[in-house]
C-alpha positions as CSV (number, residue, x, y, z in Angstrom):
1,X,244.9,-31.3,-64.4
2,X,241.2,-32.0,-66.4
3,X,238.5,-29.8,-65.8
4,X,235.3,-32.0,-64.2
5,X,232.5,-30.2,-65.4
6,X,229.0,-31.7,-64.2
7,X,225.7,-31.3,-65.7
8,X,222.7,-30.1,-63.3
9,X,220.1,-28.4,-63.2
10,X,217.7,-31.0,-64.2
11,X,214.8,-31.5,-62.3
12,X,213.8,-34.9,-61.3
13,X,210.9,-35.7,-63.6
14,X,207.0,-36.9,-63.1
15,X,206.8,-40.3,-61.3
16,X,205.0,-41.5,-64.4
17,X,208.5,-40.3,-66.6
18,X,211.1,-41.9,-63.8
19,X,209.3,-45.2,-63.8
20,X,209.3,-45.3,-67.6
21,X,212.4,-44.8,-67.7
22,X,213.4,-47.4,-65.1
23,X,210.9,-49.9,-67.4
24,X,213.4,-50.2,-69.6
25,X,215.5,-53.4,-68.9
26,X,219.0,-51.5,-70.5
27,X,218.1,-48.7,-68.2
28,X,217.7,-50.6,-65.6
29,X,221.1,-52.3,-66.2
30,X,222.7,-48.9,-66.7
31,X,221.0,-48.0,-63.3
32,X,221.7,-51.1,-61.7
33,X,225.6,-50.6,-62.3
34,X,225.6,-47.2,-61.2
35,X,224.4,-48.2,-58.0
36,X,226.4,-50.9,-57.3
37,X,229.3,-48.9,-57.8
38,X,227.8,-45.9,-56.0
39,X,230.3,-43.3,-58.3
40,X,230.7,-42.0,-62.0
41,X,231.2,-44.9,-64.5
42,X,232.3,-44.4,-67.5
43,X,229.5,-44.7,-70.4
44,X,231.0,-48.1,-71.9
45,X,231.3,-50.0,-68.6
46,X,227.4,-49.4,-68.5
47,X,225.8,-51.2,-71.4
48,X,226.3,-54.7,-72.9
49,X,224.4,-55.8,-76.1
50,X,223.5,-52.8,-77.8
51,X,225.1,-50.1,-80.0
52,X,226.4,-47.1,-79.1
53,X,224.2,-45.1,-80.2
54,X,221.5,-47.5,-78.6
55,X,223.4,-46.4,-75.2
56,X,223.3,-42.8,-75.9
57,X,219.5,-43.0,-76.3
58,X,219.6,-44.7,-73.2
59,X,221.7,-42.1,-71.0
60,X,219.8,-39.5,-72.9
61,X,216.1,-40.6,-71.4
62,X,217.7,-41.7,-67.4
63,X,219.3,-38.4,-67.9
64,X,216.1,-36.6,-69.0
65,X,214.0,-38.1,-66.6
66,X,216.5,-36.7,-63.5
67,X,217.7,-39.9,-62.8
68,X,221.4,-39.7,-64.0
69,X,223.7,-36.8,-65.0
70,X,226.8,-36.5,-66.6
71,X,230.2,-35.6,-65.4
72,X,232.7,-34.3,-67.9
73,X,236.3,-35.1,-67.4
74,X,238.2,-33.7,-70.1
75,X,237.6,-35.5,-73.5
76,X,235.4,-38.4,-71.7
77,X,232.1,-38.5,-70.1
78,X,231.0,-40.7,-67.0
79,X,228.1,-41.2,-65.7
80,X,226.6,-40.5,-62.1
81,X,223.0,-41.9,-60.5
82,X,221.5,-39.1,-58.8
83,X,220.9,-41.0,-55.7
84,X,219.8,-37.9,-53.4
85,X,217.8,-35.8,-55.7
86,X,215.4,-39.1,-56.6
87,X,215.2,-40.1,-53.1
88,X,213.9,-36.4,-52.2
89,X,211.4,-36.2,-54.9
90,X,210.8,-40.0,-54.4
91,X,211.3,-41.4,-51.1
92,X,212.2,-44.9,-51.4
93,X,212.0,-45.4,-55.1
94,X,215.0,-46.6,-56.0
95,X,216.1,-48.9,-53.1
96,X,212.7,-50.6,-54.2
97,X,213.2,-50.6,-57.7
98,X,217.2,-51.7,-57.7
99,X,216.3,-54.6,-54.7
100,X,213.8,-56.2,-57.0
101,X,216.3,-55.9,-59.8
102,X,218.7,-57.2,-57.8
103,X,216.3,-60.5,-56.8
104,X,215.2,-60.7,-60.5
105,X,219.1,-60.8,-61.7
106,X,219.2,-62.8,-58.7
107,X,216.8,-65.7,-59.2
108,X,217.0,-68.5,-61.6
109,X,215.2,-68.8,-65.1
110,X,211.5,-70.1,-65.1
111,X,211.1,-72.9,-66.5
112,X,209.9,-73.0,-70.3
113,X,207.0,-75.2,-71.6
114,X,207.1,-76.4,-75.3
């Protein structure tokens, strides 16, 4: 049976940290995915577009900034939104955030002028 090892212990970070973080439109993505599948995701099932060492910058800021952690499973990693701890240092933050994501993903391109 694999050992599921998860890392905590991170605090949720300053609201000026969490929305930085969130600024990000890969982090977003990353965040947006996590959501809609409300479990662990494994890291490559997060990111399209970008290197894997671009990713790993990535999970390495959402996961400084409280908003993800990291759940071991043997040899691979997935990774985990941390719904509840966000929501109690931020009440409503990331409904608010992912909903306008979701609309902005959502909507169709403006129109460009030449």
């Amino acid at each position: 049976m694999n050992e599921v090892t998860v890392a905590s212990g991170i605090e949720v970070a300053s609201l000026h940290t969490v929305l930085s973080a969130l600024a990000d439109p890969v982090r977003l993505e990353m965040v947006r995915r996590l959501h809609r599948e409300r479990g662990p995701m494994a890291c490559a099932d997060l990111y399209d577009g970008v290197t894997k060492a671009t990713a790993s910058h990535h999970f390495k800021v959402l996961r400084e900034a409280g908003i993800t952690g990291r759940e071991d499973v043997g040899a691979h990693t997935r990774q985990l939104l941390r719904v509840d701890d966000v929501e109690r240092a931020y009440p409503g933050l990331l409904d608010s955030v992912i909903s306008a994501a979701e609309r902005e993903a959502a909507a169709p391109p403006a129109p460009t002028t030449a």
